[in-house]
N, C-alpha and C positions, 0 to 999 in steps of 0.2 A: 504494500500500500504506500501510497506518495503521501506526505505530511501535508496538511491542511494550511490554508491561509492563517485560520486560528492559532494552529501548532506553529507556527514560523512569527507571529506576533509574539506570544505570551513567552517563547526563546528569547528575544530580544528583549521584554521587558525584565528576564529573569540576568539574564546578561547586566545590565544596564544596571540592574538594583545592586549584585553582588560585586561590582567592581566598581562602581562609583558612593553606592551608600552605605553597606554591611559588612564589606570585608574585615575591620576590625572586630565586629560583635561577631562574627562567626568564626573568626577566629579565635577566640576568648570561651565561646559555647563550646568550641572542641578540641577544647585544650581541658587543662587540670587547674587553671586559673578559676578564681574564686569567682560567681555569680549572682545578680539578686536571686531573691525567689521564686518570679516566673522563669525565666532562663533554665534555673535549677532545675523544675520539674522537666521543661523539656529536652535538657542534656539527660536526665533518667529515664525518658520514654524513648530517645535517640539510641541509646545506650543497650536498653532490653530490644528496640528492634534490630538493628546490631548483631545482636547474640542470636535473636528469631531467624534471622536471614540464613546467617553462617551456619547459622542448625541444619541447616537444610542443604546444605552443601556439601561434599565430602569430606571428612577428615584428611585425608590424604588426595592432592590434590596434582599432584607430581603429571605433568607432561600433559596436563587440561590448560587450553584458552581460555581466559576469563575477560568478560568484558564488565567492568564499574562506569554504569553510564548515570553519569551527573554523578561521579567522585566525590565533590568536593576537596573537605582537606584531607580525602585519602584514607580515614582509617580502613573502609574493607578491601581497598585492593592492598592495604600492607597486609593484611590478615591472609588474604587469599595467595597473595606472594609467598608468604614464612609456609603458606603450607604445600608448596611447590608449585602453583600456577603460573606461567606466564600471564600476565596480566598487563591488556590496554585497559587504563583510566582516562578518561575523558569526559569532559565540564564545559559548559560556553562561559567560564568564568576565567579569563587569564588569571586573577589575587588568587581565587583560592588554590587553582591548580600548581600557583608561584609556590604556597604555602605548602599543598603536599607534599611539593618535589623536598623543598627545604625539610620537614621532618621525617622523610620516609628515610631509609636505613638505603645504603647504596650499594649494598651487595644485593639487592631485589630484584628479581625480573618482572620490571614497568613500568612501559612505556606509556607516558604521564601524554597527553592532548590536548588541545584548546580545540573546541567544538560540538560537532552535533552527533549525539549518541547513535543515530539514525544512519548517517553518512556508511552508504554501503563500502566505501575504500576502506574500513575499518576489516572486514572479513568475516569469516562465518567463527563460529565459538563453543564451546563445551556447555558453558556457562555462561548468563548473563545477571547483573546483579543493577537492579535500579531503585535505590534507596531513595525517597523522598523527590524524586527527582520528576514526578508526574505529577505531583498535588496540584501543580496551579492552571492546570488543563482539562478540560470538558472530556466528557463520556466516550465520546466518540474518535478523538486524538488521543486518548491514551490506549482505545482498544486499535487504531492504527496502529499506533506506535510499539505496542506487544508484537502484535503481529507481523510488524515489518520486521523486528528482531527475532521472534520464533521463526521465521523464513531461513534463517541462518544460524541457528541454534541447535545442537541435536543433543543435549541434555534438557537444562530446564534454564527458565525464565526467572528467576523472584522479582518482583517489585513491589510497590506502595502505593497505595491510592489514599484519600482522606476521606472515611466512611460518614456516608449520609448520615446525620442523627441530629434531633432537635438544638443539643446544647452546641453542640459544635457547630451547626450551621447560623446561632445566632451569632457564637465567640467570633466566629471569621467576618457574619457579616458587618458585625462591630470592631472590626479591625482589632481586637486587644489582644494578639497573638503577641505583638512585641510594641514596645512606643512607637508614637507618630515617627521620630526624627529616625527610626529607620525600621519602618515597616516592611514587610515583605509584598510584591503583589501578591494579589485575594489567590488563597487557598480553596478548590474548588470541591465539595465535599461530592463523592461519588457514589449511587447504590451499588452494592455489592453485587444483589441479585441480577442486575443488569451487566455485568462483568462474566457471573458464571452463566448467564443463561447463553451470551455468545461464545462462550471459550467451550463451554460442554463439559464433556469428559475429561477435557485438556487441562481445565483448571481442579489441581489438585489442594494440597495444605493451606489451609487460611489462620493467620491469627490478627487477633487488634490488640492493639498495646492503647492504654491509658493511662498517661502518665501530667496529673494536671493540664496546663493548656498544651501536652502534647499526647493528641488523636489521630493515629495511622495504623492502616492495616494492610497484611502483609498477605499475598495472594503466589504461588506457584504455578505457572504451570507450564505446559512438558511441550519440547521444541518440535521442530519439525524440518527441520534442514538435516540435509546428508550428513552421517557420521565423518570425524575428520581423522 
């Protein structure tokens, strides 16, 4: 599937936030540096999805392609590296990606990117891991954007979506995810049941993590490109 005009807007606003407004506060969220309260909780919910994702991945990870599409500062492709993946990370955020390369460990295999997770020059993958990195896009561009990457996938998929529910869809629409002076664009909250009714049988393990003003839930499911 091609990326939508939506999907190519809502890139460029996430671009634009994370290298011109957030790059300090998100770097600070994924570090070990000390937090208000909100922040806190959702370095904790960050944190347990994190561990949800990797759960689902192999232990042993030796001579699998992995793709971390919207990285950020990198903690699961270092995770997915230490456990023998070759690992592309790739961000439309040049800061953050500046940021991972600086903390990630330099005997790792990965190769860090500035771009579009989508971009087929990236190749086909074992694994693909997309943390967080779909919340602020519509129903419809995130089930493209799975699907363009299960095209080239012949394990599995994980990613995140921001699950429909009352509290959460007032919190986002009240902006109070983070202060005004650097708000993220609007988080689009997704049904779930409209996720598995297109994926099918494909979409496997789900979990939601709640963790204060951080609500994300974690969806698998199984690729569909040629073994590599």
């Amino acid at each position: 599937m091609m990326a939508s005009a939506t999907y190519d807007l809502y890139r460029a606003r996430l671009e634009t936030y994370f290298d011109r407004t957030a790059m300090d506060a998100w770097a600070r969220l994924t570090s070990d540096a000390p937090v208000s309260g909100i922040r806190a909780t959702v370095r904790k919910g960050r944190d347990a999805m994190h561990a949800t994702l990797m759960g689902w991945l192999p232990e042993n990870m030796t001579g699998l392609r992995v793709l971390d599409g919207g990285c950020g500062t990198g903690a699961l492709a270092v995770e997915a590296a230490k456990r023998g993946a070759s690992v592309v990370a790739i961000d439309v955020s040049k800061s953050l990606v500046d940021i991972a390369r600086q903390r990630a460990p330099v005997d790792l295999d990965i190769d860090w990117q500035v771009g579009d997770m989508l971009d087929p020059r990236l190749g086909a993958f074992h694994h693909v891991i997309a943390m967080d990195s779909l919340i602020h896009y519509k129903t419809g561009d995130i089930i493209a954007a799975i699907e363009t990457l299960r095209a080239r996938t012949s394990g599995s998929v994980v990613f995140t979506f921001a699950p429909r529910t009352p509290l959460l869809t007032v919190m986002h629409t009240a902006g109070l995810l983070f202060p005004r002076s650097d708000r993220a664009p609007a988080i689009i909250p997704v049904t779930e049941s409209k996720l598995r009714a297109h994926f099918g049988a494909s979409a496997m393990r789900g979990q939601r993590i709640s963790s204060g003003f951080y609500k994300s839930h974690a969806l698998e499911v199984v690729g569909e490109g040629v073994a590599l």
